[in-house]
N, C-alpha and C positions, 0 to 999 in steps of 0.2 A: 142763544146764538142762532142768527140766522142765514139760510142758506147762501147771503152773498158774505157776508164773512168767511163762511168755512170756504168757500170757493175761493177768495183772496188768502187766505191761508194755503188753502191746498197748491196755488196756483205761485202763492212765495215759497213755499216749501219746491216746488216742484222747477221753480226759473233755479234756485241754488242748487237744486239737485244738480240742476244742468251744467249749471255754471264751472260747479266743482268738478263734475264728470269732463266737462273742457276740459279744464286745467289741467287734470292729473291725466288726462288724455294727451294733452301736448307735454305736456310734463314725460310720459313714456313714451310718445314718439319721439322726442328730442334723446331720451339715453337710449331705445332704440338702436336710431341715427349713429350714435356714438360707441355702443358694442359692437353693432356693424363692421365701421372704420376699426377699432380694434380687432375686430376680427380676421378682415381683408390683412391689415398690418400682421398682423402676428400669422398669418396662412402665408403671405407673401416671405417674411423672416425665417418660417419653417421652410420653405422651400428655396432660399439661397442656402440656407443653413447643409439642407439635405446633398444639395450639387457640390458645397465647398469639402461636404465631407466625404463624396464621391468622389472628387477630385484629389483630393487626401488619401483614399483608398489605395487609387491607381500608380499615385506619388509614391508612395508605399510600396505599391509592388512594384515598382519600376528600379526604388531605392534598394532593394532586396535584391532582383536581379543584378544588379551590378556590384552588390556586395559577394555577390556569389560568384560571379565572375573575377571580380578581384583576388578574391581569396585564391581560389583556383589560379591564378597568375603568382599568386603571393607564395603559395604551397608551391609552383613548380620553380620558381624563383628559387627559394629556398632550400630546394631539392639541388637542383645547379648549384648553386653553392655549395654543399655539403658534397657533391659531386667532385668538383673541381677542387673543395679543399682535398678529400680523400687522395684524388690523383695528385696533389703537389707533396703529400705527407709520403706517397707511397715511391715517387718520383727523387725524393731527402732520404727516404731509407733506402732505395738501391744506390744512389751514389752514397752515399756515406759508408753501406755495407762493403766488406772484403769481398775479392774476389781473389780466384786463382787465376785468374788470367791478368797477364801485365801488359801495362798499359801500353798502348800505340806509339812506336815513336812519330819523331817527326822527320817527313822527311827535308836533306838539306836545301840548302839556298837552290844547287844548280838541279834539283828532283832527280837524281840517283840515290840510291841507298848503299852504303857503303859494301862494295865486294871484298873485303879482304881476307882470304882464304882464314880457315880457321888451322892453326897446325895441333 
């Protein structure tokens, strides 16, 4: 073998070397490229993501407040009722109850009460 063969040798070994180093050089700049854009995509996804569930947060406790507020209208509501029933039941037991005292006449048509001497 002589030294211009080995040098066409070396020199065809060495253009495929290159060639394949191209390739698989564009070859991983292209998926690169493309975890990239996955990347952007899914950073971009995390952070609507993170706002919708901040705003869910807040939903939340806004929902809660008002639940607690209601209850508290709901409890005094409640309360009134139990109130006002109390006062009609207690209102039925003194008119129903006996008393010693008798009832109010009425007085007549012309408003005198009758004077007639007792004998």
């Amino acid at each position: 073998m002589d030294i211009a063969e080995l040098l066409s040798i070396v020199a065809a070994a060495a253009a495929g070397a290159t060639a394949a180093g191209g390739g698989i050089g564009w070859w991983a700049q292209r998926r690169a490229v493309a975890l990239r854009k996955r990347l952007a995509g899914s950073e971009a996804a995390a952070a609507a993501a993170a706002e919708r569930s901040q705003q869910a947060r807040q939903q939340v406790v806004q929902l809660q407040q008002e639940l607690t507020q209601l209850r508290g209208e709901l409890g005094q509501r409640l309360a009134d009722q139990r109130q006002q029933q109390q006062r009609a039941q207690v209102a039925r037991a003194r008119a129903e109850a006996p008393t010693l005292v008798l009832p109010r006449r009425e007085l007549p048509a012309n408003g005198f009460a009758d004077t007639l001497p007792l004998a």
